[in-house]
PDB file of N, CA, C, O and CB in Angstrom:
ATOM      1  N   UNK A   1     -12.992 -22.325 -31.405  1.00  0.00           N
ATOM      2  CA  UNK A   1     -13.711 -22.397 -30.131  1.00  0.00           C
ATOM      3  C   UNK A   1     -12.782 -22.884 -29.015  1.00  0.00           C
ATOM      4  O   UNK A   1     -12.615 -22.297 -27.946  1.00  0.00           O
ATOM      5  CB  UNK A   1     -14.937 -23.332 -30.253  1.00  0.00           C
ATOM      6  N   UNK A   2     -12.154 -24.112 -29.422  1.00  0.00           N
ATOM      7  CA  UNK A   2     -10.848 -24.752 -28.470  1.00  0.00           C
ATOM      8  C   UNK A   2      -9.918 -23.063 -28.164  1.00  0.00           C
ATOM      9  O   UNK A   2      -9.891 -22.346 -27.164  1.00  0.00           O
ATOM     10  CB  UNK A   2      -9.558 -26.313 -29.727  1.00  0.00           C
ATOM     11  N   UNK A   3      -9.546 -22.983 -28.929  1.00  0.00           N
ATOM     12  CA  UNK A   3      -8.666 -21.892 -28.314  1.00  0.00           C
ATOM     13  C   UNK A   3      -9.060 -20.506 -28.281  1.00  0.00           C
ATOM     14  O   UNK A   3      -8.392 -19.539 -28.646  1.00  0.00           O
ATOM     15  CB  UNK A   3      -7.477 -21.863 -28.943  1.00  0.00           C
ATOM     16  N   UNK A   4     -10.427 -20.527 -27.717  1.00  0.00           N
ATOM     17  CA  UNK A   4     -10.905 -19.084 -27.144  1.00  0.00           C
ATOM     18  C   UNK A   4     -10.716 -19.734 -25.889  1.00  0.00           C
ATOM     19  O   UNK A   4     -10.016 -19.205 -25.026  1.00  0.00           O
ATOM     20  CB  UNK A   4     -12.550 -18.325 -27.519  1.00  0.00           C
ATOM     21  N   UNK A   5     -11.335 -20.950 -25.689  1.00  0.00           N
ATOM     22  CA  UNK A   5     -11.474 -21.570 -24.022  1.00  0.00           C
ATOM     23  C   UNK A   5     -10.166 -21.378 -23.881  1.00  0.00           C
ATOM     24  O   UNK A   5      -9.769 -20.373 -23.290  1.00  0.00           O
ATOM     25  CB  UNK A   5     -12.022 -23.309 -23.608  1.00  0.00           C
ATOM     26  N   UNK A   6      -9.448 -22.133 -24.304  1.00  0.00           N
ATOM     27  CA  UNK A   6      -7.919 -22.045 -23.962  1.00  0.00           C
ATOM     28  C   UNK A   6      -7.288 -20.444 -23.121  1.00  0.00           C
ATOM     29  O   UNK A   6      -6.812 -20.340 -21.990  1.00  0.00           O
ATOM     30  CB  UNK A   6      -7.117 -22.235 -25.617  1.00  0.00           C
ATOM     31  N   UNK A   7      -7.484 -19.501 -24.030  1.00  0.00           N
ATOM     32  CA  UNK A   7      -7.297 -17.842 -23.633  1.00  0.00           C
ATOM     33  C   UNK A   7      -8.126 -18.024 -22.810  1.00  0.00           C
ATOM     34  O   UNK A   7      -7.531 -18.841 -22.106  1.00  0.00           O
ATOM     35  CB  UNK A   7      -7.580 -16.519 -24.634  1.00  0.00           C
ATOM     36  N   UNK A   8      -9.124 -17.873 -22.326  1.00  0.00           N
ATOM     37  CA  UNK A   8     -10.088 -18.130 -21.144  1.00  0.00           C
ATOM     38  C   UNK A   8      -9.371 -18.401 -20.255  1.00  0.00           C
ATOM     39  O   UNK A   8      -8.618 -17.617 -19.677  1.00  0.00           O
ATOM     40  CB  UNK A   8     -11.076 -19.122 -21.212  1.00  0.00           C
ATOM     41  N   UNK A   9      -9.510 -19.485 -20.049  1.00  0.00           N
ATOM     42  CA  UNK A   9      -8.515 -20.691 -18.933  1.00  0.00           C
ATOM     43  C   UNK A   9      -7.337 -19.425 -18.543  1.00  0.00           C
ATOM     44  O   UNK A   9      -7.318 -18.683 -17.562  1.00  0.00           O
ATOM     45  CB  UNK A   9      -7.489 -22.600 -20.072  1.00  0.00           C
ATOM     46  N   UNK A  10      -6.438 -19.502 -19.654  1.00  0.00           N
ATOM     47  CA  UNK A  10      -5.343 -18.655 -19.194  1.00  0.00           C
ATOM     48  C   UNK A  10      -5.146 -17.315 -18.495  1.00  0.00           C
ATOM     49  O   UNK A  10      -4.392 -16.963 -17.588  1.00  0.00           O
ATOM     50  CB  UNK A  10      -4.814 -18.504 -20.069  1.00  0.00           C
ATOM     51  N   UNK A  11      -6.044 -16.702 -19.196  1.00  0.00           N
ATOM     52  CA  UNK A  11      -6.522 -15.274 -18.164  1.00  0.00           C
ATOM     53  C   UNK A  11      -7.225 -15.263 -16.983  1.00  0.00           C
ATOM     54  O   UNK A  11      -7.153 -14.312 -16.205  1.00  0.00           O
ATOM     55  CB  UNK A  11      -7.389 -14.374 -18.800  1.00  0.00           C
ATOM     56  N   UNK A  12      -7.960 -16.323 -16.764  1.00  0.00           N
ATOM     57  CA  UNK A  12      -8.232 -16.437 -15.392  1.00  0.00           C
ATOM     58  C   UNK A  12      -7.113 -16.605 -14.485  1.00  0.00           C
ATOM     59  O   UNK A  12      -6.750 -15.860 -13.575  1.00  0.00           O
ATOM     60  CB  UNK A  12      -9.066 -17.450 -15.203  1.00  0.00           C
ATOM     61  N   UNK A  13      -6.467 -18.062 -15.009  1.00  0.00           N
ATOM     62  CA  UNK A  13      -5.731 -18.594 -14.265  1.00  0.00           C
ATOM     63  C   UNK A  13      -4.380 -17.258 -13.668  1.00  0.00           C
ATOM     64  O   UNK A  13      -3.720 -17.090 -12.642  1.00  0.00           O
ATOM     65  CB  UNK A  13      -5.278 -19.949 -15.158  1.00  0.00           C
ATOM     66  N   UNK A  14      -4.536 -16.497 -15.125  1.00  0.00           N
ATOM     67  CA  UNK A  14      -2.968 -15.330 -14.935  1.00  0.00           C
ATOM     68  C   UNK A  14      -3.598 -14.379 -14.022  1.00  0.00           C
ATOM     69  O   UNK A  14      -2.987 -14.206 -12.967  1.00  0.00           O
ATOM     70  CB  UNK A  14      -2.253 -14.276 -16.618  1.00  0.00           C
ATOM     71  N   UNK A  15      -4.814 -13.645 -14.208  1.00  0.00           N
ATOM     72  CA  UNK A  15      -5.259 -12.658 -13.012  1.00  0.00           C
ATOM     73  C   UNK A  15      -5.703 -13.118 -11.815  1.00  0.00           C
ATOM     74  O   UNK A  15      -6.311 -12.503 -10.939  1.00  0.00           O
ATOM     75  CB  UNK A  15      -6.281 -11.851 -13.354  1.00  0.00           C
ATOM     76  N   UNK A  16      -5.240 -14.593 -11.857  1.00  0.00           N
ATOM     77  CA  UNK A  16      -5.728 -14.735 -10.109  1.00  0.00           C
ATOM     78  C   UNK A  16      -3.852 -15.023  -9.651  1.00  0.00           C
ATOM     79  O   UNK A  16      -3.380 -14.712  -8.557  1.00  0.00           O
ATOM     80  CB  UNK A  16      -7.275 -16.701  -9.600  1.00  0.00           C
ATOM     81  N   UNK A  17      -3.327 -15.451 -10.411  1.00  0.00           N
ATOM     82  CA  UNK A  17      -1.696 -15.417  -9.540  1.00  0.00           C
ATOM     83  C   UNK A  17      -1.315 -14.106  -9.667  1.00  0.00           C
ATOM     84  O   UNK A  17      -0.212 -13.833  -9.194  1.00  0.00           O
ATOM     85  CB  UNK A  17      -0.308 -16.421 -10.216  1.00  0.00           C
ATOM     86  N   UNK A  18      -1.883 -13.305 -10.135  1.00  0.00           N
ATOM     87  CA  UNK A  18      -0.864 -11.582 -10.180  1.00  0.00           C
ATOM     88  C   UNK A  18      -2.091 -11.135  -9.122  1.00  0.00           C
ATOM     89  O   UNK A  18      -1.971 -10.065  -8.524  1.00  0.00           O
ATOM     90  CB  UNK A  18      -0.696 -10.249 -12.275  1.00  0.00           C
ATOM     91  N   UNK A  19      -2.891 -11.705  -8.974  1.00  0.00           N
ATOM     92  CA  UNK A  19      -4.006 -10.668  -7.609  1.00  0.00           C
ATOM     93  C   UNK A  19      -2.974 -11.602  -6.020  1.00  0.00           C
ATOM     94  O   UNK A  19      -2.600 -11.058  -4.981  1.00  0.00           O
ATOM     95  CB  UNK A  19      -6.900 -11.428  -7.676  1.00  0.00           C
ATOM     96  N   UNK A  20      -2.787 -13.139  -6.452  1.00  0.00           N
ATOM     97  CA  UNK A  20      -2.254 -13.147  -5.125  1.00  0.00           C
ATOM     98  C   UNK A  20      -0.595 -12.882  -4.793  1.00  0.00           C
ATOM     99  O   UNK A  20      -0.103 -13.149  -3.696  1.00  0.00           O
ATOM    100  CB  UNK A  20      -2.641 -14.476  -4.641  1.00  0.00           C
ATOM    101  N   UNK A  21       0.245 -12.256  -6.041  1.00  0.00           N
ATOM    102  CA  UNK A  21       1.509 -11.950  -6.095  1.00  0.00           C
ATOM    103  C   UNK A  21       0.733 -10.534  -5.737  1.00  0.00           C
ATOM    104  O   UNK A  21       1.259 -10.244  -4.663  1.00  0.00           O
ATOM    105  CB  UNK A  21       2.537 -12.303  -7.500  1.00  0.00           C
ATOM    106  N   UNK A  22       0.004  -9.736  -5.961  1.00  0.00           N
ATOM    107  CA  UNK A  22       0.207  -8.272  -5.634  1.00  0.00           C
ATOM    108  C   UNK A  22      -0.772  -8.256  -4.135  1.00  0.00           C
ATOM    109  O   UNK A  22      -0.983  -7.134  -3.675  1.00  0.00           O
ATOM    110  CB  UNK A  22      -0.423  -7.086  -7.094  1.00  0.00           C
ATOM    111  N   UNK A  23      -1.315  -9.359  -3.440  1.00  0.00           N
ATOM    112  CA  UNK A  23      -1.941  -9.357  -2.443  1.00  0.00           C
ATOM    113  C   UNK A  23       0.013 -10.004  -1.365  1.00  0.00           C
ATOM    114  O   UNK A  23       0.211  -9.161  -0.491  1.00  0.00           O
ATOM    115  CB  UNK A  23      -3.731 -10.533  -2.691  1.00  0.00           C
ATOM    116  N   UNK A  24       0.441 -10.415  -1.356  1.00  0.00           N
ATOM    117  CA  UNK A  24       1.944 -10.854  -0.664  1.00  0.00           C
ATOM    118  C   UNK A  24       2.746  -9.586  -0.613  1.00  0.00           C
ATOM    119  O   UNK A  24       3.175  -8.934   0.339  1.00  0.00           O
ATOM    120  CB  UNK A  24       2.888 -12.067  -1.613  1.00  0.00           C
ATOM    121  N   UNK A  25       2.845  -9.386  -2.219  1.00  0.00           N
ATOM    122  CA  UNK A  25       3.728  -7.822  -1.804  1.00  0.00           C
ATOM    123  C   UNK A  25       3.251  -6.747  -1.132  1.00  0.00           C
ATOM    124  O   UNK A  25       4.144  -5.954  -0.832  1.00  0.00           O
ATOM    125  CB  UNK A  25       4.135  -7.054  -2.919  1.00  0.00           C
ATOM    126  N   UNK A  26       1.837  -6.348  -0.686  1.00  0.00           N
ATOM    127  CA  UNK A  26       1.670  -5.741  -0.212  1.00  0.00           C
ATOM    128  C   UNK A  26       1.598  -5.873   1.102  1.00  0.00           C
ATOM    129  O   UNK A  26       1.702  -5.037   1.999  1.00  0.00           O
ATOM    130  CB  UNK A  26       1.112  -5.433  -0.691  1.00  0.00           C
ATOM    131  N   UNK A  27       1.387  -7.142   1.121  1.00  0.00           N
ATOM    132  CA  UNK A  27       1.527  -7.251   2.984  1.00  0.00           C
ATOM    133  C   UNK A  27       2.766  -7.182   3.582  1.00  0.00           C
ATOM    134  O   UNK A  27       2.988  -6.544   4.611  1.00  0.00           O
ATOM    135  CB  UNK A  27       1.049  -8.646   3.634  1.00  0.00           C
ATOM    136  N   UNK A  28       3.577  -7.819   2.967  1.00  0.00           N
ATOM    137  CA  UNK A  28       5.299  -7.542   3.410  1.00  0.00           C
ATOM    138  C   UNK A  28       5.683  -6.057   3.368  1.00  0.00           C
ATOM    139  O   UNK A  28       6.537  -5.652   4.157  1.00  0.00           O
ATOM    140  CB  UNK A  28       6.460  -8.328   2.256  1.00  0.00           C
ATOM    141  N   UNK A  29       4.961  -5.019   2.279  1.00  0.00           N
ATOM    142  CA  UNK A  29       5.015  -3.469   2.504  1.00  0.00           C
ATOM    143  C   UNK A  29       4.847  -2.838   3.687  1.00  0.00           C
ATOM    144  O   UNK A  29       5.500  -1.953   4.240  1.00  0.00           O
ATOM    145  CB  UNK A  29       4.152  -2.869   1.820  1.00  0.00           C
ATOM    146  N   UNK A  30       3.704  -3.529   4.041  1.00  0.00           N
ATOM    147  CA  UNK A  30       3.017  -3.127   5.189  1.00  0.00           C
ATOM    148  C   UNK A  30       3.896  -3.321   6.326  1.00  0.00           C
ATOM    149  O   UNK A  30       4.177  -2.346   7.023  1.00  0.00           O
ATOM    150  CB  UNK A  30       1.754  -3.837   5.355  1.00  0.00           C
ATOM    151  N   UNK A  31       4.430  -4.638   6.628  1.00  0.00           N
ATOM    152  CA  UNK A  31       4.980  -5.041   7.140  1.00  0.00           C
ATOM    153  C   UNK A  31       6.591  -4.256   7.751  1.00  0.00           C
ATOM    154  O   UNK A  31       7.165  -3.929   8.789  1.00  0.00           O
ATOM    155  CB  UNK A  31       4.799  -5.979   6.471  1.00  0.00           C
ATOM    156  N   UNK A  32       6.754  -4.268   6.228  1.00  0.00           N
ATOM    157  CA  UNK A  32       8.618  -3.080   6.528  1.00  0.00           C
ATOM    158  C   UNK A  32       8.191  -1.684   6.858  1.00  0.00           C
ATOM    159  O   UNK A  32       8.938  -0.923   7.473  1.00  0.00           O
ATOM    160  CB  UNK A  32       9.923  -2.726   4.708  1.00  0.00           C
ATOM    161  N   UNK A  33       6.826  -1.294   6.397  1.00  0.00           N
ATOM    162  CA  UNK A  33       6.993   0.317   6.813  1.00  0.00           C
ATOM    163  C   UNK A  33       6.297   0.716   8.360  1.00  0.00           C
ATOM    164  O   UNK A  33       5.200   0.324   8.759  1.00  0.00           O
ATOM    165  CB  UNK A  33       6.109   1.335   5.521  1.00  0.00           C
ATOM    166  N   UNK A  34       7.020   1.384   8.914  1.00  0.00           N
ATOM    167  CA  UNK A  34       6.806   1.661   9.611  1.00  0.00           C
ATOM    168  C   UNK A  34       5.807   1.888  10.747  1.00  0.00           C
ATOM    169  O   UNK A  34       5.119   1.142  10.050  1.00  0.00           O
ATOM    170  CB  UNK A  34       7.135   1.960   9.260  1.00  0.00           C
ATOM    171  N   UNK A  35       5.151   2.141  11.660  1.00  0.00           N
ATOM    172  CA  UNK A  35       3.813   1.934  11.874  1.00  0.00           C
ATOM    173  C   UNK A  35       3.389   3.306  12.175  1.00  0.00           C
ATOM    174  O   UNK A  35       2.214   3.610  11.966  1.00  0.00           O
ATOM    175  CB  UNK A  35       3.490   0.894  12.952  1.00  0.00           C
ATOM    176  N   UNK A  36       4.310   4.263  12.696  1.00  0.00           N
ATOM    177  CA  UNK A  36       4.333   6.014  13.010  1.00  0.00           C
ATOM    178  C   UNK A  36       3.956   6.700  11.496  1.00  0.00           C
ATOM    179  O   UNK A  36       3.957   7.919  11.325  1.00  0.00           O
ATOM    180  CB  UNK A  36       6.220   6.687  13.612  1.00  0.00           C
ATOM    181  N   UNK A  37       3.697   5.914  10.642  1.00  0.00           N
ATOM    182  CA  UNK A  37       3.680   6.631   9.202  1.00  0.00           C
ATOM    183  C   UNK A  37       2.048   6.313   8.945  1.00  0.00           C
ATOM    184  O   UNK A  37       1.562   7.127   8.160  1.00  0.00           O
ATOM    185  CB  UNK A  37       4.927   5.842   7.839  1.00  0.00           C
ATOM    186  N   UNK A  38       1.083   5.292   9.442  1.00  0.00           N
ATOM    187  CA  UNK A  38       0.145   5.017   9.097  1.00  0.00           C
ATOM    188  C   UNK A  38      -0.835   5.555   9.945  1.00  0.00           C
ATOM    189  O   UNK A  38      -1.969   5.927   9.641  1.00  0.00           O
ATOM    190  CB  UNK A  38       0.171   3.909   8.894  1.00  0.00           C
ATOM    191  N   UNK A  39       0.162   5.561  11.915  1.00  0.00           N
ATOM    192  CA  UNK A  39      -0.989   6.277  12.524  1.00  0.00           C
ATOM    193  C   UNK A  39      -0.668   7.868  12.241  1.00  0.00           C
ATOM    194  O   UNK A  39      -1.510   8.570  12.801  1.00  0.00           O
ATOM    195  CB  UNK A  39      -1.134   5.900  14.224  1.00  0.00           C
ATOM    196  N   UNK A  40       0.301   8.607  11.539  1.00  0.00           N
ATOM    197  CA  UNK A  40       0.110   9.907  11.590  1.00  0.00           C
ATOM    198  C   UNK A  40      -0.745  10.267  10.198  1.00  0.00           C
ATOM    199  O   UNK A  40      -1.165  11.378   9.877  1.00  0.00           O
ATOM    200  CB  UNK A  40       1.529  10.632  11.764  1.00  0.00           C
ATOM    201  N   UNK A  41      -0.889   8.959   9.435  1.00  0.00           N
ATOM    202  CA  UNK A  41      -2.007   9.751   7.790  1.00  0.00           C
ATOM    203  C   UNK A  41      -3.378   9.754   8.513  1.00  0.00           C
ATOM    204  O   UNK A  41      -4.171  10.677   8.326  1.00  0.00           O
ATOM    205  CB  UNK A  41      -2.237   8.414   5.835  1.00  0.00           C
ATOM    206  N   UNK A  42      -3.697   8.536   9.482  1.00  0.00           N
ATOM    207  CA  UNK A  42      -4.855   8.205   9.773  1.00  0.00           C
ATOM    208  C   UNK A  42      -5.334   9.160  10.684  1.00  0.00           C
ATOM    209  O   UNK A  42      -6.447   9.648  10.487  1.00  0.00           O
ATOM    210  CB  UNK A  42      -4.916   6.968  10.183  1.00  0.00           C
ATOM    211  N   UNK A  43      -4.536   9.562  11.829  1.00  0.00           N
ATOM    212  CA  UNK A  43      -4.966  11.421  11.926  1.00  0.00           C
ATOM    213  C   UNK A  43      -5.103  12.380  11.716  1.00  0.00           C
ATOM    214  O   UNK A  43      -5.759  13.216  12.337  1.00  0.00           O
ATOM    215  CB  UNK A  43      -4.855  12.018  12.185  1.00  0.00           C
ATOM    216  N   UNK A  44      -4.230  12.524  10.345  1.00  0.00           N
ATOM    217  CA  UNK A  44      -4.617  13.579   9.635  1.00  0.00           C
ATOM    218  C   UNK A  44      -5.807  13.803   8.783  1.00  0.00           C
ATOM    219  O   UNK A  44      -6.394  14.845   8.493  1.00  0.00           O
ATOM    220  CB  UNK A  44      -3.762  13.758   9.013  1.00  0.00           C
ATOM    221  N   UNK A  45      -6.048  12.400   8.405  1.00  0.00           N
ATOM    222  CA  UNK A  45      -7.373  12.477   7.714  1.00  0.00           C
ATOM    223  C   UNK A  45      -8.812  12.234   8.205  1.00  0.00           C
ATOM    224  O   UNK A  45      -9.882  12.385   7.615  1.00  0.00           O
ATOM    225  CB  UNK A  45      -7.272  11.693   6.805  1.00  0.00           C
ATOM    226  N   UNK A  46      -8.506  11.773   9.582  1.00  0.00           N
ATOM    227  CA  UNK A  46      -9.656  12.038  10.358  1.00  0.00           C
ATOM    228  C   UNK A  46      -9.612  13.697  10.881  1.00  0.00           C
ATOM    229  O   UNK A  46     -10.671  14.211  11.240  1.00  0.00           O
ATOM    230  CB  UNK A  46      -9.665  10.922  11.635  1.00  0.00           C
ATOM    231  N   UNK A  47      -8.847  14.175  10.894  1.00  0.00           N
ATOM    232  CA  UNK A  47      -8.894  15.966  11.377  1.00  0.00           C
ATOM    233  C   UNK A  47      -9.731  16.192   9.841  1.00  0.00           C
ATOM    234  O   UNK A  47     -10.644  17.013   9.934  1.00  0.00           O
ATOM    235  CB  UNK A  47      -6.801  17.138  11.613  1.00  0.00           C
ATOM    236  N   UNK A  48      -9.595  15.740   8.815  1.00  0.00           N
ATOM    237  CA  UNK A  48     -10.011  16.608   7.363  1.00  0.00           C
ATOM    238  C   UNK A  48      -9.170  17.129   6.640  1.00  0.00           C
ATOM    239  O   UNK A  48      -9.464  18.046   5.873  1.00  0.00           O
ATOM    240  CB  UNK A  48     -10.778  17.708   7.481  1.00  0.00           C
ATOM    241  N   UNK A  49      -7.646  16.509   6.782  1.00  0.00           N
ATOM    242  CA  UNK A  49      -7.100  16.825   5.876  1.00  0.00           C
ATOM    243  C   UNK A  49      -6.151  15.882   5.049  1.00  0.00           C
ATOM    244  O   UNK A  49      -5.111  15.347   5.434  1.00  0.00           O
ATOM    245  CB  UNK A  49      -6.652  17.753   6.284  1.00  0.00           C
ATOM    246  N   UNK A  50      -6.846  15.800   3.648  1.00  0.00           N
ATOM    247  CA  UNK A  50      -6.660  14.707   2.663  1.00  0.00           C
ATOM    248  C   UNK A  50      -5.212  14.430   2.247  1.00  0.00           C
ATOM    249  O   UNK A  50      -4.949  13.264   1.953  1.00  0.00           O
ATOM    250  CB  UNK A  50      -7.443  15.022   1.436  1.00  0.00           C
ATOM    251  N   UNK A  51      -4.129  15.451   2.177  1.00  0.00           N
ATOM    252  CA  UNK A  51      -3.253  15.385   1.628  1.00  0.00           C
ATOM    253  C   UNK A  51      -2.448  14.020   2.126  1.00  0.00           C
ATOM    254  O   UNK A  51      -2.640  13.365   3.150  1.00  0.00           O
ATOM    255  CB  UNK A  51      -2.736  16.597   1.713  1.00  0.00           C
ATOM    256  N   UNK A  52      -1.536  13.821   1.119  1.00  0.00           N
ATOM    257  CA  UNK A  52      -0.761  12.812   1.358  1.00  0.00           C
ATOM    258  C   UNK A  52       0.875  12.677   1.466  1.00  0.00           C
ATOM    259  O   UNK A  52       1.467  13.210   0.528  1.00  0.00           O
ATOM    260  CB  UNK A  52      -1.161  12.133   0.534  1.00  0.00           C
ATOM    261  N   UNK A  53       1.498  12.201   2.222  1.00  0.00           N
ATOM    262  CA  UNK A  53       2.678  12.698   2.513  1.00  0.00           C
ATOM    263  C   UNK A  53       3.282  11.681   1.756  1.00  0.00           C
ATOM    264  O   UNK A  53       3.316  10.492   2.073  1.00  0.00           O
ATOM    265  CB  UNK A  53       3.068  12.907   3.962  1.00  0.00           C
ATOM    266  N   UNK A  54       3.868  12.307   0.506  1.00  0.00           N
ATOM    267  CA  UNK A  54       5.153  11.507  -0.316  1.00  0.00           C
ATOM    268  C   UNK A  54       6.505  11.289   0.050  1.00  0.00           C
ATOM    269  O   UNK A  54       6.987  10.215   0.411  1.00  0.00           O
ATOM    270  CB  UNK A  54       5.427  12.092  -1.447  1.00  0.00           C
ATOM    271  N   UNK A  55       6.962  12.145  -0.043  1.00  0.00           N
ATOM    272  CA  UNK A  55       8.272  11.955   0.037  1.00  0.00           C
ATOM    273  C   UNK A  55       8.716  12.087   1.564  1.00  0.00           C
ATOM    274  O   UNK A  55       8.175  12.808   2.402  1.00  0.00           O
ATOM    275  CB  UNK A  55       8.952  12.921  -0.894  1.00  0.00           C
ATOM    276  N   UNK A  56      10.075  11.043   1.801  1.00  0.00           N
ATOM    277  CA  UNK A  56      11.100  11.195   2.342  1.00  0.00           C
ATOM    278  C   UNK A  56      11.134  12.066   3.061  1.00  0.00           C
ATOM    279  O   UNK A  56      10.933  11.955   4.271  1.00  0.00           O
ATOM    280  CB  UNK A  56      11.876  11.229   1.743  1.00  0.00           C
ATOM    281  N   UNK A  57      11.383  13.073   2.496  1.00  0.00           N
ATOM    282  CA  UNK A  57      12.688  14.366   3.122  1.00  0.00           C
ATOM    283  C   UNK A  57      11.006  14.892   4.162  1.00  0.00           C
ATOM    284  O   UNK A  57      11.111  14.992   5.384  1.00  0.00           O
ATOM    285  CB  UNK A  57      13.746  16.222   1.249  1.00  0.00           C
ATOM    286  N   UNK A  58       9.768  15.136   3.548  1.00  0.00           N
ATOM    287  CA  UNK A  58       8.357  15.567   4.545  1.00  0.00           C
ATOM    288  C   UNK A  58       8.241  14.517   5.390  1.00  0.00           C
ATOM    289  O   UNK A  58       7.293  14.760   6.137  1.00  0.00           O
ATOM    290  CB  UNK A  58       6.795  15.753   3.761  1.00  0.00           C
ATOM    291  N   UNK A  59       8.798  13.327   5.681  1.00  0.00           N
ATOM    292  CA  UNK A  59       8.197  12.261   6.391  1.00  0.00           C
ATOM    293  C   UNK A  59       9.751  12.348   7.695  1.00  0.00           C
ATOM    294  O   UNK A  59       9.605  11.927   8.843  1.00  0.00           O
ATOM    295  CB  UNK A  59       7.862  10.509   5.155  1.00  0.00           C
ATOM    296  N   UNK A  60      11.200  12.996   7.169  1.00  0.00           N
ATOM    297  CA  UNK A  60      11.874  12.905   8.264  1.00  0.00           C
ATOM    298  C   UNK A  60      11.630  13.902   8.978  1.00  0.00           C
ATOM    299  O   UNK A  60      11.662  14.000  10.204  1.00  0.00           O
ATOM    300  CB  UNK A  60      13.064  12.750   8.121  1.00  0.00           C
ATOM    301  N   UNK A  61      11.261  15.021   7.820  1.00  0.00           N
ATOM    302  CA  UNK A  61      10.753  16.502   8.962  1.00  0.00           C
ATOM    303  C   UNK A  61       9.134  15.881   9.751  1.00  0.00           C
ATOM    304  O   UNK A  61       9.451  16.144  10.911  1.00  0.00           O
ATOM    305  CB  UNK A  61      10.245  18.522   7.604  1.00  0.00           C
ATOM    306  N   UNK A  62       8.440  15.585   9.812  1.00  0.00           N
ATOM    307  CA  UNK A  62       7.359  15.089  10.262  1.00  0.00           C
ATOM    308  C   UNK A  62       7.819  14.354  11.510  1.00  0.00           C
ATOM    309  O   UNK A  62       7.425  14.802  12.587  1.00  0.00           O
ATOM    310  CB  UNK A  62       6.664  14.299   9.246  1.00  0.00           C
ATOM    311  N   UNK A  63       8.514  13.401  11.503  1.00  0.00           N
ATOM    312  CA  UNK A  63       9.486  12.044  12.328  1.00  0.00           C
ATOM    313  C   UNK A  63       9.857  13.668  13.593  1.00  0.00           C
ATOM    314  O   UNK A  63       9.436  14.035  14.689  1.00  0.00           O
ATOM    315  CB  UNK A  63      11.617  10.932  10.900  1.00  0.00           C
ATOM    316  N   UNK A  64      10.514  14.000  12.920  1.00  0.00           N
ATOM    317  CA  UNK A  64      11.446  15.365  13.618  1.00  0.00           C
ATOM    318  C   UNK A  64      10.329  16.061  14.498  1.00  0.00           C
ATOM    319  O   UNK A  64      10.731  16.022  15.661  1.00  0.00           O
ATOM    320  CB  UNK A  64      12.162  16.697  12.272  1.00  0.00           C
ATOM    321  N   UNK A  65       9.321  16.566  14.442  1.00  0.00           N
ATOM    322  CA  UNK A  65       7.849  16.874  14.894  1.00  0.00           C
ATOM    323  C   UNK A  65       7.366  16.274  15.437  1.00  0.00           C
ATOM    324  O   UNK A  65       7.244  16.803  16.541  1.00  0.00           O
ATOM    325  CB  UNK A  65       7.019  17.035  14.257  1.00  0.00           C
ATOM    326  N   UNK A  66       6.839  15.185  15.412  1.00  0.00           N
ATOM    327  CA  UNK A  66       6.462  13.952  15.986  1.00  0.00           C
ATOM    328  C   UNK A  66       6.594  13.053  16.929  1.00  0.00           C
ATOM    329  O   UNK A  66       5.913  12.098  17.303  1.00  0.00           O
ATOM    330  CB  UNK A  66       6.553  13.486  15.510  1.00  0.00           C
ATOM    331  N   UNK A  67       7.928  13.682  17.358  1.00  0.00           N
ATOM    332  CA  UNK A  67       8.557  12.292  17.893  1.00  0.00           C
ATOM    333  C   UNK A  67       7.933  11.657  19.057  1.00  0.00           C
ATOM    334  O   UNK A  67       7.620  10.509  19.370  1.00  0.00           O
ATOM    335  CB  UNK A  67       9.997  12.467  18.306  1.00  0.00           C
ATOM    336  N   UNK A  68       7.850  13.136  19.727  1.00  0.00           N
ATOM    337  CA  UNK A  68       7.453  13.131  21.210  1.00  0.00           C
ATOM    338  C   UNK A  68       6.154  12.316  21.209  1.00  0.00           C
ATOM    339  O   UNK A  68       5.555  12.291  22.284  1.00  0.00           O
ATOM    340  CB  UNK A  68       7.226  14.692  21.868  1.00  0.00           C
ATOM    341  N   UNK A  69       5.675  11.715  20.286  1.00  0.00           N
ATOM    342  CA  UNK A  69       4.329  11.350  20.334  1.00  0.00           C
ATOM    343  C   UNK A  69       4.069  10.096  19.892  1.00  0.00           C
ATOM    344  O   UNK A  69       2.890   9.743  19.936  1.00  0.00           O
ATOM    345  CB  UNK A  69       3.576  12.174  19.673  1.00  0.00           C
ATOM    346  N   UNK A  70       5.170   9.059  19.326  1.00  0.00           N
ATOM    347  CA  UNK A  70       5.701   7.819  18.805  1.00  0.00           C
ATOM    348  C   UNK A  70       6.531   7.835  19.599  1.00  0.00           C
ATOM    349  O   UNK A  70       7.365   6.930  19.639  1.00  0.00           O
ATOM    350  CB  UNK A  70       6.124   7.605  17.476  1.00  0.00           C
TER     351      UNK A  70
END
């Protein structure tokens, strides 16, 4: 019984420091990327179109398109 509580205890205690280690890294993400990258998804997906821009090499051709408008 002692050491079910014990595992208890511990898994709480471990999924609340990896929720606020993965709540930090993401804000510093946020932070380094860019801000021309979030308002051009957020228009695209208010026009209706879901896709998502991965890679690089679509985001400098995009930049390249864009500019005039950032």
């Amino acid at each position: 019984m002692y050491i079910q509580f014990l595992e208890y205890t511990y898994q709480k205690f471990y999924r609340a420091m990896r929720k606020n280690y993965e709540q930090k890294e993401s804000t510093l993400n946020f932070q380094k990327k860019k801000k021309w990258k979030f308002e051009f998804r957020d228009r695209v997906r208010r026009n209706g179109d879901f896709r998502k821009i991965r890679k690089h090499k679509d985001n400098r051709i995009l930049r390249r398109i864009f500019r005039f408008r950032f």
